[in-house]
N, C-alpha and C positions, 0 to 999 in steps of 0.2 A: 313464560317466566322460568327459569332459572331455579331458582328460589321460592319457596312458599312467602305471599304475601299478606302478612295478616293484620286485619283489622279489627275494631271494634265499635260497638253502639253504644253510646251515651246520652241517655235522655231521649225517652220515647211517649211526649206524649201528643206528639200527629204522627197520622199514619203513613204519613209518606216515608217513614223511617224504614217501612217494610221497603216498597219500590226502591228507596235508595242499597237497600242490605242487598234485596236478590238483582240487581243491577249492579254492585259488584263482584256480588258472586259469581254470576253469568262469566263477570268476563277474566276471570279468572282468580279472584285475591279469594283470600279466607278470612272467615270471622273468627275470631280467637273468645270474644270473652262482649258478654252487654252487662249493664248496668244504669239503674233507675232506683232511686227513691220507693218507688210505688213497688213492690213487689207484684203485687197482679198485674202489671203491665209486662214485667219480665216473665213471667209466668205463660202469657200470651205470648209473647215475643218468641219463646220458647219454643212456642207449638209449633213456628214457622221454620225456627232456626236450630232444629235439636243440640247443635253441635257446637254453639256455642255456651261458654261456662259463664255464669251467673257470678260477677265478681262482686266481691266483698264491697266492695267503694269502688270511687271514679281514682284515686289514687295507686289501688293493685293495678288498675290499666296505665297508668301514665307514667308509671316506674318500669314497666313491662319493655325493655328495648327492643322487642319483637315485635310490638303494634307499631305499625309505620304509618296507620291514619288512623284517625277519631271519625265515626262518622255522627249524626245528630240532628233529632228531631224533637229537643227539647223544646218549653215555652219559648217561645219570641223572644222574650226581655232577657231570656238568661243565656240565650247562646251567642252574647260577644263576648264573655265572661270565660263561659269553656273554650270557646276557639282560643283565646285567648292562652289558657292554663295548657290548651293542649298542646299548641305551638312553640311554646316555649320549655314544654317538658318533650321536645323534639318528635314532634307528630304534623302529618300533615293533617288539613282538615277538611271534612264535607257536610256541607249544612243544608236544612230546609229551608227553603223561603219564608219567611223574609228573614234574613241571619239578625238584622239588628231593628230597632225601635226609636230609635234617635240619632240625631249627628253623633252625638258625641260617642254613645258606641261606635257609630262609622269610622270614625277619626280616632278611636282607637285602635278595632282593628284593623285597619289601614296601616298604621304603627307598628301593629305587631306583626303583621306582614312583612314587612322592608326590615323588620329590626332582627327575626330569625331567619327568615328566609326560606322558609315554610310554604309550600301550596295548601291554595284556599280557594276552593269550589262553593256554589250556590247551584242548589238544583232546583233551578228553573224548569219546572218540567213541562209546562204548558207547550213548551218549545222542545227542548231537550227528548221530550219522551215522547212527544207526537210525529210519525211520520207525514202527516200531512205539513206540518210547520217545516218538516227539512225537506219535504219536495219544494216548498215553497222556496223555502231558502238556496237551494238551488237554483231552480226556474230561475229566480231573479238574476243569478251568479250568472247563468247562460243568456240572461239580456232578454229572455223569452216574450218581458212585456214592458219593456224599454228602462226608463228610470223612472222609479218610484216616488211619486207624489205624493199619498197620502195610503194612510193606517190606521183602521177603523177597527176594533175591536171588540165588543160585548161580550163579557164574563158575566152570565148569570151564574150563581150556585145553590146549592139544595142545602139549607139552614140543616138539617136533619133533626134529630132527638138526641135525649142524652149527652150534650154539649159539656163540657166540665167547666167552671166556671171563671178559668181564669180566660177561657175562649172571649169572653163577653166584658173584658175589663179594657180598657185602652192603654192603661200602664204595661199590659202584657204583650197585646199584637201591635199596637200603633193604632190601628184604625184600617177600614176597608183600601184606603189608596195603599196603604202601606202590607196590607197581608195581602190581599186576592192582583191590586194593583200592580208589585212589585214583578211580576209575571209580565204583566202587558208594558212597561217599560222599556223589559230588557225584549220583547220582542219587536217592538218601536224600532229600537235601536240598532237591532239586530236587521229586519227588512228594510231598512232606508241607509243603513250603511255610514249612521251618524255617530259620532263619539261623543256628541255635547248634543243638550238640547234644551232650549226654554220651556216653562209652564206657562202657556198663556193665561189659563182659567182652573179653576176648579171647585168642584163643592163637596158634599156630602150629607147626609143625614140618618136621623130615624127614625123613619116613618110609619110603622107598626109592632117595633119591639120597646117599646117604653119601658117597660119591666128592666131594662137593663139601660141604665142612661146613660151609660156612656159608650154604646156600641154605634157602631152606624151600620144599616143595612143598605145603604146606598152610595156611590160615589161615582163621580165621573171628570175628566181633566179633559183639557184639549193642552197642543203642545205642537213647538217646531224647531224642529234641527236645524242643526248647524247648515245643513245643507241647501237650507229651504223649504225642505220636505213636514207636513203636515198629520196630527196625529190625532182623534181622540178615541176617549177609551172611558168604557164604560162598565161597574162592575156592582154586583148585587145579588142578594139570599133571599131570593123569592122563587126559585125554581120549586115548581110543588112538589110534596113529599113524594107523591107517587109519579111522579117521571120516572123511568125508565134508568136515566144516567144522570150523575152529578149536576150537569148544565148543557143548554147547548149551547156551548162557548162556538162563536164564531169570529171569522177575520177577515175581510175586505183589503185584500193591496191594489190600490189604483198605480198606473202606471201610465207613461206617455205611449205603451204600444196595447195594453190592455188589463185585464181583470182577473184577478186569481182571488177566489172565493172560498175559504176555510171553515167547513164542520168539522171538525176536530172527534166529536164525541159522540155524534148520531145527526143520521143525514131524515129530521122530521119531513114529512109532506113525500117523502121521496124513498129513497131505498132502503132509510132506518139504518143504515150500514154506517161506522164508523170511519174515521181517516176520508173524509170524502173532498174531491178538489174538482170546480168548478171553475175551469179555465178559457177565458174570453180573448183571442186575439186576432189579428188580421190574419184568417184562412184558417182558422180552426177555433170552435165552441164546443168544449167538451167537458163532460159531467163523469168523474170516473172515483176509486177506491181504491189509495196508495194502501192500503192494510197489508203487514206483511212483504212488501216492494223495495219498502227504502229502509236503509242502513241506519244503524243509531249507532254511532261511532263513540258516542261521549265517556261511556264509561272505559272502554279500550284505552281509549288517549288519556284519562284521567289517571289510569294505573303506569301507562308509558311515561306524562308527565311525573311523576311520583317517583318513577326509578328511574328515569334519565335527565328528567331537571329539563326539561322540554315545556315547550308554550299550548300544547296542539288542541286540549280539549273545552278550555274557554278563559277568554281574553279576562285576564282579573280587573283589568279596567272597567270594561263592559259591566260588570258583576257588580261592582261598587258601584258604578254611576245610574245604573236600574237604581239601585235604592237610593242615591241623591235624589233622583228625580221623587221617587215613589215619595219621599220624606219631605220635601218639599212642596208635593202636590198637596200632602196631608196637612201641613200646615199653613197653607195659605187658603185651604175649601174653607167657601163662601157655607156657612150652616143654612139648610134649609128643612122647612116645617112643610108638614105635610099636607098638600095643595086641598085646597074646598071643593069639593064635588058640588056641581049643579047639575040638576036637571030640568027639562022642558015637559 
């Protein structure tokens, strides 16, 4: 670049607001200035980022004609609000998942998309930030295991401690299809090569957090593209505290020539290694550790998209329609109670 690029953080209360900060920095923009509410979260923020300045309001940043993107890992409920305020005080923007909570933010920011002309990122990183999902995502591009029939996913997660509490309200995340879910949508979507797709099924529940009634710690959807191709996905806060990593989020893509198997986060039973790909086809079964191997292009292209007005780092359609799906899976899950144990 040419020019220094600077950006800023607004509203940091998930932590993926760090990954998204030094995933731009990496690739070459600069943070000028963050800002929160919480001062001890800027405080922290801080430790990571010395070099950006602690602004007074979200307003010193958005008057700033020198911030060319907002980045943001504010609550759920509030970041269609900012994307919103940002885009039209001439910012582009980049948000954590899930950006919105309902249609009707979707169909706003939708709106405010087409109406400034602004890019608007979603960091899917389940994908985005796993090398094993962009081998994958490859392999398929190269035909490797023919065309893709079905996409199985389970997302377990580690509930942890110290949760703040707007984590546990459903006005704030949507609900599990729509926070942990919106991930495996846009990866759906992404391995089968569909642009539309139905919900066939879905439910969710709460089956051991009652303290919080309207959290669900479980859900699950099945679903089929446009294509024909077949989907379910499965997502839940039961990974025990003491596991090792977040979840072992894993991914199954069947295909008409074979099998590409994704540990994403720790290969249990086996090598404990990260990035791990299990690959089944005619004349070769092989079990190996993209760690380190494969290219993470997104944030490059997201800074290229941003000063050339380019398409390259992710399809805004795709991005939106992950959360149609996610939002509509949540709203049509069948509620379920938590099943009677027998014993013999």
């Amino acid at each position: 670049m040419m020019q220094p690029f600077f950006f800023a953080a607004v509203g940091l209360a998930h932590g993926h607001i760090y990954a998204m900060c030094r995933g731009l920095s990496d690739a070459g923009a600069e943070i000028k200035y963050v800002y929160d509410a919480d001062e001890a979260l800027v405080a922290q923020f801080r430790k990571s980022f010395p070099q950006a300045e602690a602004a007074k309001s979200e307003e010193q940043i958005l008057r700033d004609p020198s911030v060319r993107l907002v980045a943001s890992a504010d609550i759920p409920s509030r970041r269609c609000a900012l994307a919103i305020r940002a885009m039209e005080a001439g910012k582009h923007f980049f948000v954590a998942k899930a950006p919105v909570v309902s249609f009707r933010q979707l169909d706003a920011v939708r709106r405010a998309v087409r109406r400034t002309g602004k890019k608007y990122f979603v960091f899917y990183s389940e994908r985005l930030a796993s090398e094993a999902a962009l081998y994958a995502e490859e392999a398929i591009g190269r035909g490797e295991i023919g065309k893709v029939l079905n996409v199985t996913i389970l997302a377990p997660h580690k509930l942890g401690g110290g949760r703040p509490d707007w984590f546990f309200r459903r006005k704030d995340t949507g609900g599990i299809l729509i926070d942990i879910g919106s991930h495996q949508f846009e990866q759906f979507l992404t391995f089968t090569g569909n642009r539309r797709a139905k919900i066939a099924a879905s439910s969710a529940g709460n089956f051991a957090h009652t303290q919080h009634p309207g959290f669900d710690d479980f859900g699950e959807a099945y679903l089929r593209g446009e294509n024909g191709a077949t989907g379910y996905i499965r997502a839940n806060w039961f990974t025990p505290e003491d596991f090792p990593v977040f979840g072992d989020g894993r991914v199954v893509i069947t295909g008409t020539g074979g099998t590409i198997e994704l540990r994403k986060y720790i290969d249990v039973g086996g090598s404990d290694l990260p990035e791990t790909v299990i690959l089944e086809t005619e004349g070769r079964t092989e079990k190996f550790t993209v760690k380190g191997k494969v290219e993470k292009p997104f944030f490059r292209n997201l800074l290229s998209d941003c000063i050339r007005g380019t398409d390259t780092a992710q399809p805004t359609d795709r991005a939106f329609y992950a959360m149609h799906l996610a939002l509509t899976a949540q709203k049509r899950a069948k509620r379920l109670t938590p099943p009677r144990l027998t014993h013999r």
